[in-house]
TORLUMKE-425550 format. One record per residue (C-alpha): residue number from 0; residue in three letters; x, y, z. Coordinates in nm, 4 decimals, m for minus. Each point is the difference from the previous one (the first is absolute). Example, Ala and Ser with C-alpha at 12.3 -4.5 7.8 and 13.67 -1.06 7.14 Angstrom:
! residues 2
<sedren n="0" res="Ala" x="1.2300" y="m0.4500" z="0.7800"/>
<sedren n="1" res="Ser" x="0.1370" y="0.3440" z="m0.0660"/>
***
This chain:
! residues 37
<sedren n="0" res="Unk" x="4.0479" y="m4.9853" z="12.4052"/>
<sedren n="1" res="Unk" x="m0.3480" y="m0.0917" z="0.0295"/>
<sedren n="2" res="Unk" x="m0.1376" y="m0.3283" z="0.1519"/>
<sedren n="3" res="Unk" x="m0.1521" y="m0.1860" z="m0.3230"/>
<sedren n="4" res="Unk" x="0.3478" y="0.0786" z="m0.1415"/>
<sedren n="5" res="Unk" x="0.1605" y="m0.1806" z="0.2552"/>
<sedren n="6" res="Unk" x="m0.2043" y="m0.2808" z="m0.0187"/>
<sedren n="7" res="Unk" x="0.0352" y="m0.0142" z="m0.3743"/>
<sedren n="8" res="Unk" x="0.3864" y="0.0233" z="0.0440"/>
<sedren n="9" res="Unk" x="m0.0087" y="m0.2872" z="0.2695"/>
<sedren n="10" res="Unk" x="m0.2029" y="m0.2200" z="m0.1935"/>
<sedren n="11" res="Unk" x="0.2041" y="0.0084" z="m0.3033"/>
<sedren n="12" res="Unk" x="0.2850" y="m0.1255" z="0.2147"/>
<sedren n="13" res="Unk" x="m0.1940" y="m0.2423" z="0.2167"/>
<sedren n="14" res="Unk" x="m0.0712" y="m0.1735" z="m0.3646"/>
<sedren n="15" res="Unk" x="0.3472" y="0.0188" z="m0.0983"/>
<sedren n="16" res="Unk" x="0.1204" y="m0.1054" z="0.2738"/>
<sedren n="17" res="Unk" x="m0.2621" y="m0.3057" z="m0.0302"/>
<sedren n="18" res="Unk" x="0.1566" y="m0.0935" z="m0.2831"/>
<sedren n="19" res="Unk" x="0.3257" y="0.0012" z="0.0483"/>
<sedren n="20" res="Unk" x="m0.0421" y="m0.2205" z="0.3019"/>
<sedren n="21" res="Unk" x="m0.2088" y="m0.2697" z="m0.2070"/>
<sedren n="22" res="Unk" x="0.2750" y="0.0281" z="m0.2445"/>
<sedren n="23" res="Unk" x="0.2393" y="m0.0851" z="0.2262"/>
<sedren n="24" res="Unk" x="m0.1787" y="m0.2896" z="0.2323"/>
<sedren n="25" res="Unk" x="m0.1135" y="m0.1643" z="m0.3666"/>
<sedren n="26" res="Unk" x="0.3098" y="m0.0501" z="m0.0988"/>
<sedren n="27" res="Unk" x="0.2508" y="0.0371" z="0.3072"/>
<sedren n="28" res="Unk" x="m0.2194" y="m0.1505" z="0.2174"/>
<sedren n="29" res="Unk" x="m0.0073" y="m0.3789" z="m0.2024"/>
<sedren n="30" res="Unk" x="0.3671" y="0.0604" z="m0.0432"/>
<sedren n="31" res="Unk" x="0.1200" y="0.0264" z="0.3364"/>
<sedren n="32" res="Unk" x="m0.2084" y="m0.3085" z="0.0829"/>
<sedren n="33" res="Unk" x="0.1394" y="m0.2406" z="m0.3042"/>
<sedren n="34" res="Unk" x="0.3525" y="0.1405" z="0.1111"/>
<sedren n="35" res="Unk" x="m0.0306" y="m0.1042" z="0.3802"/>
<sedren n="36" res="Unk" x="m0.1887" y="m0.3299" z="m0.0981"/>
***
């Protein structure tokens, strides 16, 4: 593979990975703190 592919390839998942983990903090992240409170 070359290089710039790579990068593409990474990048794609370092922003879906972004996502998914604001997903989850917006809305798991209040949760957990109402439910311990």
């Amino acid at each position: 593979m070359i290089q710039k592919e790579i990068l593409k390839k990474v990048r794609r998942i370092e922003i879906r990975t972004k996502k998914l983990v604001n997903d989850l903090f917006s809305g798991e992240y209040h949760s957990t703190f109402k439910g311990q409170g």
